[in-house]
C-alpha positions as CSV (number, residue, x, y, z in Angstrom):
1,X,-12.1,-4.7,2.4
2,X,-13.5,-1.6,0.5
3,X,-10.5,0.5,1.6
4,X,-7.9,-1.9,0.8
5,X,-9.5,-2.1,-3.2
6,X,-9.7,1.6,-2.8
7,X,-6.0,1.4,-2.1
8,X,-4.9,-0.9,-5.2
9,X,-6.8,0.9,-7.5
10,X,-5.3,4.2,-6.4
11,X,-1.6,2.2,-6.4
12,X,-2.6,1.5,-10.4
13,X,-2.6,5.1,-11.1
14,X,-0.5,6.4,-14.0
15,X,-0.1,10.0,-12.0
16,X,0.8,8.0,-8.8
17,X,4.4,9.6,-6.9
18,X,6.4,7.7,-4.4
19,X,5.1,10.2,-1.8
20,X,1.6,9.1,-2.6
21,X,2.7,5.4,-2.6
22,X,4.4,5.3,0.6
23,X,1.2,6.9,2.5
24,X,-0.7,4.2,0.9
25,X,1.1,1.2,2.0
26,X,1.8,3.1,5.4
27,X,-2.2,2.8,5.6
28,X,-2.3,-0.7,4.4
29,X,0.0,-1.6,7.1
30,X,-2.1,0.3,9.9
31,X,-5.3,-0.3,9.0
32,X,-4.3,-4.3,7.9
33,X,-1.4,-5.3,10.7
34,X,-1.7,-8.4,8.7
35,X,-0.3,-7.6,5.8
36,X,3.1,-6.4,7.5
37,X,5.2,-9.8,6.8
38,X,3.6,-9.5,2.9
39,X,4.8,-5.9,2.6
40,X,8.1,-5.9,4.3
41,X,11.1,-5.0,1.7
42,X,13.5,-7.7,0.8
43,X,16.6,-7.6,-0.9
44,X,18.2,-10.2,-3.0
């Protein structure tokens, strides 16, 4: 659980690029297989 806050403070970053963002959530998925139907894009 520590390295998923670690990961949503880092996503609250004002100097944050998509680069950085993508490598997050790509760690979020691996690290958290759970939170892959949460984090899957949708379009409306």
């Amino acid at each position: 659980m520590k390295r998923f806050n670690s990961v949503t403070k880092k996503l609250q970053c004002d100097d944050i690029d998509l680069a950085d963002v993508c490598l997050l959530i790509d760690s979020v998925i691996t690290d958290y297989s759970s939170t892959l139907d949460q984090l899957k894009p949708t379009i409306s």
